[in-house]
N, C-alpha and C positions, 0 to 999 in steps of 0.2 A: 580545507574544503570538506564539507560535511559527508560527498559522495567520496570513498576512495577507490571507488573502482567505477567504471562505464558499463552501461546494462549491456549486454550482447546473450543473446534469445535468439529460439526461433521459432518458426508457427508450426505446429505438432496438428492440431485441430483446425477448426475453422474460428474457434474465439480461442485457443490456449497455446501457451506460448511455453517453453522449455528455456530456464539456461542454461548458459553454455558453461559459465564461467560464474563464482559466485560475486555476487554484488553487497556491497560494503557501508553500509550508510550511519555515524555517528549523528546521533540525537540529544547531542546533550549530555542534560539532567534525565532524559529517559533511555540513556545507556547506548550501546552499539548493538548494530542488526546485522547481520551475515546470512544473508540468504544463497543458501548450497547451491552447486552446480546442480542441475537434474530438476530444481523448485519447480511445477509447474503453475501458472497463473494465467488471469485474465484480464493478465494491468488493470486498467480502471475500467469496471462497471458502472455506464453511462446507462441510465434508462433512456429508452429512444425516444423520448419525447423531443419532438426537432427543436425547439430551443435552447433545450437543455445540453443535445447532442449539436449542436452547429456551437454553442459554447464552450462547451467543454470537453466533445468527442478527439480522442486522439494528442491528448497533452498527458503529461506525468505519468507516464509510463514506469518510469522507476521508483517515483512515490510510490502508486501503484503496488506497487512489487513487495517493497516493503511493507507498507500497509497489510496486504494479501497475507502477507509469510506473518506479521504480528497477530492477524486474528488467527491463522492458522494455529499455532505454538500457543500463543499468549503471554510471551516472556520476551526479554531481549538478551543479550547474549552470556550475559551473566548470569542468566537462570532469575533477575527479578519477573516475577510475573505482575501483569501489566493490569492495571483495569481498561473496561470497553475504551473510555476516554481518553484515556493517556494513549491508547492504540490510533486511534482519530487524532490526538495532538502530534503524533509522531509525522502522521497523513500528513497533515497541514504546513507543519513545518521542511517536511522533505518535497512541497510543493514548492513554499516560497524558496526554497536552496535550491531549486531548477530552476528559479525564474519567472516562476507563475506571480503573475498579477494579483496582488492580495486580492481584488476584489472575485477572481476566477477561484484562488486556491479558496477562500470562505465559500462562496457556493458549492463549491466541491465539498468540502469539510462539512456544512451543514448536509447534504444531499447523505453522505455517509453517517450522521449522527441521527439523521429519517429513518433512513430503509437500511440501514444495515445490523442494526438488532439483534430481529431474527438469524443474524448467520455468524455474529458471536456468543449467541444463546446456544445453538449447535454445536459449533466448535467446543465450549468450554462443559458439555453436557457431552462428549467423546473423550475428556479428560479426567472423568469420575470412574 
């Protein structure tokens, strides 16, 4: 099983979430992710546009997570550092290993290959 441990969080804020406990997700060919007790996050960034959010609001929470902690870092647990898109392939495929419907985790995966850019441009411009 690609997850080896169960997400358990809790609401800190009104969108951010704390774990409790660190969560474990093998990717592969794009290495192991160990996101720390303490991680905070905002699982998945739905833009509220109601279609978008009546689709995909409130699923993959621990893709999410992983996702979040990959652009945070930019590496996986081995210290490879990652590009934008192999961080978006990590998303996608810890979508479909929760059980997302390929056709939901692609729109997800696109939606993060649009708008999230700018905020691995950030990240990796606090690592210089």
């Amino acid at each position: 099983m690609p997850f080896d441990s169960y997400l358990d969080a809790r609401q800190v804020t009104a969108k951010e979430w704390m774990l409790l406990k660190p969560l474990v997700y093998d990717a592969g060919r794009f290495g192991k992710f160990t996101v720390p007790e303490g991680f905070t996050c905002d699982f998945c960034s739905v833009p509220r546009v109601p279609f978008a959010y009546l689709v995909c609001g409130g699923i993959g929470q621990g893709a999410g997570t992983v996702h979040d902690y990959a652009y945070r870092t930019g590496k996986n647990d081995d210290g490879k550092v990652l590009t934008r898109d192999e961080a978006d392939r990590v998303f996608y495929m810890a979508l479909r290993d929760l059980g997302i419907e390929p056709w939901k985790a692609g729109l997800m995966h696109k939606a993060v290959r649009m708008f999230a850019g700018k905020i691995w441009d950030a990240y990796r411009r606090k690592d210089k």
